[in-house]
C-alpha positions in Angstrom: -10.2 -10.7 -3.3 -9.9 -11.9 0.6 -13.0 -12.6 2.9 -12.5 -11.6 6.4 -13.9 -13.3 9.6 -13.8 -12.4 12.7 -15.1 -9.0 14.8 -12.4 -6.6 14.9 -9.2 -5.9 13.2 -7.1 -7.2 16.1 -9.0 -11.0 16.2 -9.5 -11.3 12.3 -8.2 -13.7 10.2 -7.8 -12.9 7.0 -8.1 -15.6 4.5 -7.9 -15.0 0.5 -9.3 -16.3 -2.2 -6.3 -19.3 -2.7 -6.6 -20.2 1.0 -3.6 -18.0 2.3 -4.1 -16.7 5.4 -3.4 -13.5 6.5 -2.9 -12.0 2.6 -4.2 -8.5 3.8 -6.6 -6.0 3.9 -8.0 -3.3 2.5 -6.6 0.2 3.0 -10.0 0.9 4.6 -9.6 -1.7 7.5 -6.2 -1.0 8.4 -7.2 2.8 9.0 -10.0 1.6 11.1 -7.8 -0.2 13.7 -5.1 2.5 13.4 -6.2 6.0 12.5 -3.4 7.6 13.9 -0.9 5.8 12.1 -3.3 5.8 8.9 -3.4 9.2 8.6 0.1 9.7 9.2 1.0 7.5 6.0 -1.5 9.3 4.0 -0.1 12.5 4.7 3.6 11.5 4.0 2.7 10.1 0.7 0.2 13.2 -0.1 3.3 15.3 0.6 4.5 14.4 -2.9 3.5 12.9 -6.2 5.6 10.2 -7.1 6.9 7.4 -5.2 8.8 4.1 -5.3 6.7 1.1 -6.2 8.9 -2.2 -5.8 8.0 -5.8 -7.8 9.1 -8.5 -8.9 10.5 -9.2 -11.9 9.6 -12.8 -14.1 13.4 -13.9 -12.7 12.2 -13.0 -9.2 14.8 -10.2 -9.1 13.4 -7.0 -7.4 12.5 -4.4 -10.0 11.7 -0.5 -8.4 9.9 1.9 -10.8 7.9 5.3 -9.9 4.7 5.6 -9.2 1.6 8.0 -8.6 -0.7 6.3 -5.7 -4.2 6.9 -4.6 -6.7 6.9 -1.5 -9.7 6.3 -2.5 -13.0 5.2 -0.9 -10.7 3.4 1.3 -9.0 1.9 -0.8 -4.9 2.5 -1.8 -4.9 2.5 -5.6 -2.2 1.6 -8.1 -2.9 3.3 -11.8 -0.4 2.4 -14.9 0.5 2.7 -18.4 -0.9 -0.2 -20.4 2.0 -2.8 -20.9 4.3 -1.1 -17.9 6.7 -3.5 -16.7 5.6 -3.0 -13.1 2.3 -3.9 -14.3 3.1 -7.1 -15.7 5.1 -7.6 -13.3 2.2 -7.4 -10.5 -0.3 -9.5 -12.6 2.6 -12.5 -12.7 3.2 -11.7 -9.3 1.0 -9.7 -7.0 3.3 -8.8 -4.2 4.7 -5.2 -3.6 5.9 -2.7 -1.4 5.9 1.1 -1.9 8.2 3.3 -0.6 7.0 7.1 -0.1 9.4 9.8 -1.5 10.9 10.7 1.2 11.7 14.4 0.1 14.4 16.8 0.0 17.2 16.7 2.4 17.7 14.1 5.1 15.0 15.2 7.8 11.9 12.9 5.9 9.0 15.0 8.2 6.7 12.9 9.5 9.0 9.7 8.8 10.0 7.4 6.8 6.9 5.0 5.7 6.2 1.8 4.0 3.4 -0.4 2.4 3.5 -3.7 1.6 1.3 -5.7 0.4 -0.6 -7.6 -2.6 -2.1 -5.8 -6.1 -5.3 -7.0 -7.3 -6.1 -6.1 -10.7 -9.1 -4.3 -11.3 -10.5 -6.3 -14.9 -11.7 -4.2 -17.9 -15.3 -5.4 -17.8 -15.5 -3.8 -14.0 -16.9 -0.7 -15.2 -18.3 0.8 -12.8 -15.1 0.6 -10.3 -12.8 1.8 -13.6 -14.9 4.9 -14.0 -15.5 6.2 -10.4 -11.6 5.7 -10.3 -11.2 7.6 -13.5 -13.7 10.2 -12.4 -11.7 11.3 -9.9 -7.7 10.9 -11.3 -8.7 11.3 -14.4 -5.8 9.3 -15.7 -4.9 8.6 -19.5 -6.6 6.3 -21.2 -6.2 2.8 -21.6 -4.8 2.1 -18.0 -3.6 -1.0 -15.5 -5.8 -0.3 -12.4 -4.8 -2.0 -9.3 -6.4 -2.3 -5.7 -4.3 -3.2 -2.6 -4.5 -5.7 0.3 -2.2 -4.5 2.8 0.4 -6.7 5.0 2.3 -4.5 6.2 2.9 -0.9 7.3 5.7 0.6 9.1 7.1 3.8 9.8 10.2 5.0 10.7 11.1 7.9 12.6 13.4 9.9 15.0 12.3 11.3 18.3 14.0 13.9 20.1 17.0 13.8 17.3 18.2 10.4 19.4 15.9 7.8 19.1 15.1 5.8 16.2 11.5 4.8 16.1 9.9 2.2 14.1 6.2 1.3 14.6 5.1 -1.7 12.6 1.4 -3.0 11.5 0.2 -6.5 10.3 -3.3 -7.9 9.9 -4.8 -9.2 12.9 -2.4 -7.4 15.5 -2.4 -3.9 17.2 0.8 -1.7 15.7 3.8 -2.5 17.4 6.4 0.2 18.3 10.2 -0.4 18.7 12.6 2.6 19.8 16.1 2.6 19.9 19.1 4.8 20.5 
């Protein structure tokens, strides 16, 4: 959990609960600040069903596994198996980033994107947050649910099949776009 001062996205600082600053926000916020680049992401990783979560392993050796992901009541959510590696993984060690499947073929419409970020795990006796989530994926029972706080989002495109665009978002700052050729 984070607590957020401040009265926009691009002043706030972001402080969670163990005093970090800048640990994220919720899926929510970012698409407030950048709706064009929010909906963007949600599109790419509606466009198919699994995807490529990435965590760490107890060594600190990365570990990639699949993953279904959902937006929810602005929130992005993470939903696993009970005892899944990449669960236990994210309860030792929070931090992530997920990689949408970037289809079939080389052309990746509407671009390459990224989240990173921190899991939170949703505990067992939350109730009423478990069932509105399992309301609406209706996922097999017992589950790992997970919310997000998001550091990072970037995309990566090509414009006018010669330049190389990469637009990049992080709490507390407006997105910043990079183009090359």
């Amino acid at each position: 959990m984070s607590t957020r001062t401040g009265t926009n996205m691009n002043t706030d600082t972001t402080t969670d609960t163990d005093g970090r600053k800048d640990a994220g926000v919720a899926w929510g916020e970012f698409a407030a600040a950048e709706p064009g680049l929010a909906r963007t992401v949600e599109e790419r990783f509606a466009a198919y069903t699994h995807h490529v979560l990435a965590t760490l392993r107890k060594d600190g050796s990365p570990r990639t596994s699949g993953l279904e992901v959902r937006f929810l009541n602005g929130e992005l959510w993470f939903g696993m198996m009970p005892g899944s590696m990449k669960a236990l993984d994210l309860r030792r060690d929070p931090r992530f980033s997920l990689q949408a499947n970037p289809g079939e073929g080389t052309t990746m419409g509407g671009g390459d994107v990224r989240i990173a970020g921190r899991a939170v795990e949703v505990p067992e006796d939350d109730t009423e947050t478990r069932a509105r989530y399992a309301e609406e994926v209706e996922p097999p029972q017992p589950f790992h649910l997970f919310r997000t706080e998001v550091t990072e989002v970037v995309r990566t495109s090509v414009e006018d099949e010669k330049y190389l665009v990469v637009q990049v978002w992080k709490p507390g700052a407006p997105v910043r776009t990079l183009q090359r050729t």
